[in-house]
C-alpha positions as CSV (number, residue, x, y, z in Angstrom):
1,X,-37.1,34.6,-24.8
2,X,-33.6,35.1,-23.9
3,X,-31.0,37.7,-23.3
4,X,-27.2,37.5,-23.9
5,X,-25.1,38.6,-21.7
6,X,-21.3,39.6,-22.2
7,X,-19.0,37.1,-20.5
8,X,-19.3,37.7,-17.0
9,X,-22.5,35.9,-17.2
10,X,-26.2,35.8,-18.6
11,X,-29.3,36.5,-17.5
12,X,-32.9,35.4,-17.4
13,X,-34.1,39.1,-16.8
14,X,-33.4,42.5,-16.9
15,X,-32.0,43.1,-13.2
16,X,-28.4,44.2,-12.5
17,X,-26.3,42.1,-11.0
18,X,-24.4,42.7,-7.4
19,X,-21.1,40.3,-8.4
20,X,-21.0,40.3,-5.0
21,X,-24.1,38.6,-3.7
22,X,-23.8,35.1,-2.3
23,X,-24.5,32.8,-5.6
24,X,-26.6,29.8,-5.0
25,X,-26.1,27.1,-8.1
26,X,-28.8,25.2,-9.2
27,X,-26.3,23.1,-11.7
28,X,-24.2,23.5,-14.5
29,X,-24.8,23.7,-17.9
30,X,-22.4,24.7,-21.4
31,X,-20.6,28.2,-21.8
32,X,-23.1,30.2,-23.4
33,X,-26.2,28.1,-23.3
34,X,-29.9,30.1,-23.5
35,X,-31.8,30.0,-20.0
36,X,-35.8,30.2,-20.2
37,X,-36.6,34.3,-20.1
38,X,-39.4,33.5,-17.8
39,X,-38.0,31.0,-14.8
40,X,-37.0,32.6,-11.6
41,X,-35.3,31.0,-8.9
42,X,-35.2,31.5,-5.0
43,X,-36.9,34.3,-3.5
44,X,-38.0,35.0,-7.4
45,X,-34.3,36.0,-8.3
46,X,-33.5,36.1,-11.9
47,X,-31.6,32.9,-12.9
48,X,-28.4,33.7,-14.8
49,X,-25.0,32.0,-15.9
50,X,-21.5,32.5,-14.3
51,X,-18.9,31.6,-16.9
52,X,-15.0,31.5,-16.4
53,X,-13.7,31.4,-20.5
54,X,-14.4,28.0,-20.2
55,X,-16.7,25.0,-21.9
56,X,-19.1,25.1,-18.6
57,X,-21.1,27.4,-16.9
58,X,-22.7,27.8,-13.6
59,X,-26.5,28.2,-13.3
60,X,-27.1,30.7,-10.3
61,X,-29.4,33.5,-9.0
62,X,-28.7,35.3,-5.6
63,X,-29.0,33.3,-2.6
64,X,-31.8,34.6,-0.1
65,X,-30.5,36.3,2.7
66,X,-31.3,36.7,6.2
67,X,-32.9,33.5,6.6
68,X,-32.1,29.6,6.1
69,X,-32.6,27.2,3.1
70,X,-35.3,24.5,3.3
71,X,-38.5,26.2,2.6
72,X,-40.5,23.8,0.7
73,X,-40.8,27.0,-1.7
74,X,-37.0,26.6,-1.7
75,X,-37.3,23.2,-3.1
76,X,-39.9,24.0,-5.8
77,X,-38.1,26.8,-6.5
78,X,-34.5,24.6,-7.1
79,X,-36.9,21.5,-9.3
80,X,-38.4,24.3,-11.4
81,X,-35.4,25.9,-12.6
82,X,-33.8,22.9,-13.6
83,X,-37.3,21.4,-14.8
84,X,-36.9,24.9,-17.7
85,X,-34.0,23.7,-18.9
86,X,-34.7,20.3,-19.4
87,X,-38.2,21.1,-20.6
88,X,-36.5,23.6,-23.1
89,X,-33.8,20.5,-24.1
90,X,-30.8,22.4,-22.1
91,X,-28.1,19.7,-21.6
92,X,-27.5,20.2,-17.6
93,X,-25.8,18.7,-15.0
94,X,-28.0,19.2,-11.9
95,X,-26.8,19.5,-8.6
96,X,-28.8,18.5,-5.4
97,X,-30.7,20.7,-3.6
98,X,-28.9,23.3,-1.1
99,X,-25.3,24.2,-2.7
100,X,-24.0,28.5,-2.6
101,X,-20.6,30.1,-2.7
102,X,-19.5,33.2,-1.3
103,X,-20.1,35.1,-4.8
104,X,-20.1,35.1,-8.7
105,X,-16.3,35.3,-8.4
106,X,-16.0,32.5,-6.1
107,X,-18.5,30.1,-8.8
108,X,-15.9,31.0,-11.2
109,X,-13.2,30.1,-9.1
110,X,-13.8,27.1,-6.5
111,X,-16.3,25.9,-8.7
112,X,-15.7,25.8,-12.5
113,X,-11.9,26.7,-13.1
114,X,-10.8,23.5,-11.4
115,X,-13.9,21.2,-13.1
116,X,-14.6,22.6,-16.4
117,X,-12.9,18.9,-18.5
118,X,-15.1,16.9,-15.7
119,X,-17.9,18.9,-16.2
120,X,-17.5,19.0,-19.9
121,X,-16.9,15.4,-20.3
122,X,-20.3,14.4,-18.0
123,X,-22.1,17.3,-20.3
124,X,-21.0,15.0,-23.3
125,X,-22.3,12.2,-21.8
126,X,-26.0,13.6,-21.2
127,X,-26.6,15.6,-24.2
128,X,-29.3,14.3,-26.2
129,X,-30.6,12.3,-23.3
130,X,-33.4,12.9,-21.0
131,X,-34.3,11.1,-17.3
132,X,-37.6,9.2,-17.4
133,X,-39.2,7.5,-14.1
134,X,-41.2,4.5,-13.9
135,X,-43.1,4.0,-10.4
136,X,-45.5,0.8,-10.3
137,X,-47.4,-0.3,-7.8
138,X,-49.3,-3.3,-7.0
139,X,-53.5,-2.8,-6.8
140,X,-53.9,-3.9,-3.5
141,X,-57.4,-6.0,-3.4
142,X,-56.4,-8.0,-6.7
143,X,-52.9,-8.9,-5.7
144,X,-54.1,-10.3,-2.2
145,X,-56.6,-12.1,-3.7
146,X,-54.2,-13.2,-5.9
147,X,-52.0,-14.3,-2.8
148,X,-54.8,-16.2,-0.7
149,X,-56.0,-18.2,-3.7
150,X,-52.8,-19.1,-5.3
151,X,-51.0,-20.6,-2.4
152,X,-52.0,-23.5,-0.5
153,X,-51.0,-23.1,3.0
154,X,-52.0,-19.6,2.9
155,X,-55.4,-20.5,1.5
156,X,-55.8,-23.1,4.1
157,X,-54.3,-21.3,7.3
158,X,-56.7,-18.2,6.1
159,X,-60.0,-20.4,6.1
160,X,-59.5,-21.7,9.1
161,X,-59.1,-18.7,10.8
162,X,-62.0,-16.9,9.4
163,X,-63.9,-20.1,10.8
164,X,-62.4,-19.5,14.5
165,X,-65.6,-17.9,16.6
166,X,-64.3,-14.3,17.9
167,X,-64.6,-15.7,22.1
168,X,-61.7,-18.1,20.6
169,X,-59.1,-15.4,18.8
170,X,-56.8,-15.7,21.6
171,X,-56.6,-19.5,21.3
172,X,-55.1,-18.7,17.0
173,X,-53.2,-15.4,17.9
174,X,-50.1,-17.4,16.7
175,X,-51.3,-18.4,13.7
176,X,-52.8,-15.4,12.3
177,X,-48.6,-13.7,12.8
178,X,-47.8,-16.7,11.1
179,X,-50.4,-16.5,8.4
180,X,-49.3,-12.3,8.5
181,X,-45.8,-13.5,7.4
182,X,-46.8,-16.0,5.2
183,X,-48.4,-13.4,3.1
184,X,-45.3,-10.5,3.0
185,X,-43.0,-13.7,2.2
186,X,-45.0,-14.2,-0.8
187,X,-45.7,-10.3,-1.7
188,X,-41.5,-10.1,-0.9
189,X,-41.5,-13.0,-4.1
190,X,-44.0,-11.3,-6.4
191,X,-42.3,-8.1,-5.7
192,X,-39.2,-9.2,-7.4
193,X,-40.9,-11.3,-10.1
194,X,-42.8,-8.3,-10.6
195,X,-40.6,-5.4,-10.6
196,X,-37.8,-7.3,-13.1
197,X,-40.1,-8.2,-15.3
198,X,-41.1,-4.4,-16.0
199,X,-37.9,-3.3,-15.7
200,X,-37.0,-5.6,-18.9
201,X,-40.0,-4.5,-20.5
202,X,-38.6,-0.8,-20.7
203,X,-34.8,-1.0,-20.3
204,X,-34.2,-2.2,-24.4
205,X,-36.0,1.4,-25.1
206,X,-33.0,2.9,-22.5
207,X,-29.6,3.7,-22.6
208,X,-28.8,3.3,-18.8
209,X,-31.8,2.4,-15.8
210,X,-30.9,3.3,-11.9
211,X,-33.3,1.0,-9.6
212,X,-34.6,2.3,-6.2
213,X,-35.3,0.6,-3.1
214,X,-39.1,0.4,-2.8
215,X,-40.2,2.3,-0.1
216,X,-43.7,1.2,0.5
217,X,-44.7,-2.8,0.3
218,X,-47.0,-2.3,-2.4
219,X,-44.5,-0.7,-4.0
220,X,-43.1,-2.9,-7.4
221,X,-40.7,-0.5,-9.1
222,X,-39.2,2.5,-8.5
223,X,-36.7,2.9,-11.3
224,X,-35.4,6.0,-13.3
225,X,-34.0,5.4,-17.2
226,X,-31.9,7.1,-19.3
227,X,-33.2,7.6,-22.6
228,X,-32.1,9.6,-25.8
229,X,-34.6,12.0,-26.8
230,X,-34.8,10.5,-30.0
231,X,-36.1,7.5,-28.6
232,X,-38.5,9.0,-26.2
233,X,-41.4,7.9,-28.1
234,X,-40.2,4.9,-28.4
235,X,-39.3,4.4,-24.7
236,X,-43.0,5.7,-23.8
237,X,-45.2,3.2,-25.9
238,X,-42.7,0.1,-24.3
239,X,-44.3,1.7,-20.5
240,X,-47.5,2.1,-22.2
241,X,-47.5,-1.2,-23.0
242,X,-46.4,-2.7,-19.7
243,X,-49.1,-0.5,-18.2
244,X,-51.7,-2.1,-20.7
245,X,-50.1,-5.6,-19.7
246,X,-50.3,-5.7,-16.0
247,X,-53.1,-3.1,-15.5
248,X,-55.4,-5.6,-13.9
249,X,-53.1,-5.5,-10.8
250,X,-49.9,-3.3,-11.5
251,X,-50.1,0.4,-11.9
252,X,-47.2,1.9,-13.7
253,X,-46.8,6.1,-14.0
254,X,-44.1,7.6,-16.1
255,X,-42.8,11.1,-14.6
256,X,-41.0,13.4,-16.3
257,X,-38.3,14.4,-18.5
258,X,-36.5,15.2,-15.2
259,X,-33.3,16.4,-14.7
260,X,-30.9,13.8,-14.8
261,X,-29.9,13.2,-11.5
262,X,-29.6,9.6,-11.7
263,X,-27.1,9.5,-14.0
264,X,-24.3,11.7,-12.7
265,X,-21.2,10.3,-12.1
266,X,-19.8,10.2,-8.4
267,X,-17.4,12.3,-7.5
């Protein structure tokens, strides 16, 4: 359910707005565009839409006051605003977490009047898309096991230690760092066997793919695509069936729709 507004803005609720409240801006999306009638942002504000004439619009509700941003409830709060629009197929441009301007008047003016073709043109771009993210991850026991049987020296260098009598540990402390490096050399190698190979099993289903820097080692792939709704189904069976593939020692979870972050140009 949603509620028109005239153009000074729109609104998510029924609650007057003080034009001159601080304005904190969860993104922007096009003049005119319906916002979920049941999300609220910060603080539970009513989400709304600062317009200026224009082709864009700001997504805002009134920035809390009389404390500072960073709550973890201020983060939810930011994702589940943007999460309505794209979950109701709003084309948006989100911005990260923790941007405000002095007021409604100042959104119109600092932000939109001077970016509405930039915005507009990066709208264009993502309309009809979504952001899907693929996260893999190795399964631990079967991909060491995989390591100590299929290579040699590791094989070797990993009996012979198991056969060294505990009084004697000091006398192989070299060899079990050697044996320790051995082993992330070759997860370092499957790693990057690993991960491309996924990622070519989803990018043809994709329009663009960002890849991440893994953060853990077990970590295989960490990359978000850019698919057109349209092809979403499409895009989804292709992960299914890389999960199917590689199950045995590769996890692989598809999050979202998400906003598209990813795929924002830089300034």
């Amino acid at each position: 359910m949603t509620t028109p507004q005239s153009p000074g803005g729109s609104t998510s609720g029924d609650a007057p707005q003080d034009e001159r409240a601080p304005q904190y801006i969860y993104g922007v999306t096009r003049s005119g565009a319906a916002l979920p009638g049941d999300v609220l942002g910060l603080d539970d504000k009513p989400v709304t839409l600062v317009e200026d004439g224009g082709v864009c619009a700001a997504i805002v509700s009134d920035l809390p006051q009389g404390r500072a941003l960073g709550e973890r409830a201020d983060l939810v709060a930011h994702q589940r605003v943007l999460n309505a629009l794209v979950d109701a197929g709003t084309v948006v441009l989100p911005f990260r977490f923790g941007a405000a301007l002095a007021d409604r008047a100042a959104v119109e003016k600092e932000l939109l009047a001077g970016n509405s073709e930039r915005f507009g043109q990066i709208l264009e771009q993502l309309d009809g898309m979504v952001e899907l993210r693929v996260k893999a991850t190795y399964v631990q026991d079967a991909v060491l096991r995989e390591i100590m049987t299929g290579d040699p020296e590791i094989a070797e260098l990993s009996q012979r230690l198991r056969e060294v009598p505990p009084d004697a540990a000091d006398a192989v402390y070299y060899d079990r760092i050697r044996l320790g490096e051995l082993i992330a050399q070759t997860m370092e190698r499957m790693r990057e066997a690993d991960g491309q190979t996924l990622l070519d099993g989803a990018a043809p289903a994709a329009e663009a793919a960002v890849t991440k820097t893994p953060a853990r080692e077990e970590d295989v792939l960490d990359a978000s695509f850019l698919v057109r709704a349209d092809k979403r189904a499409e895009f989804e069976q292709a992960v299914d069936k890389l999960a199917t593939d590689h199950g045995e020692r590769v996890k692989v979870r598809l999050i979202g729709p998400l906003p598209p972050y990813d795929f924002v140009p830089e300034e």
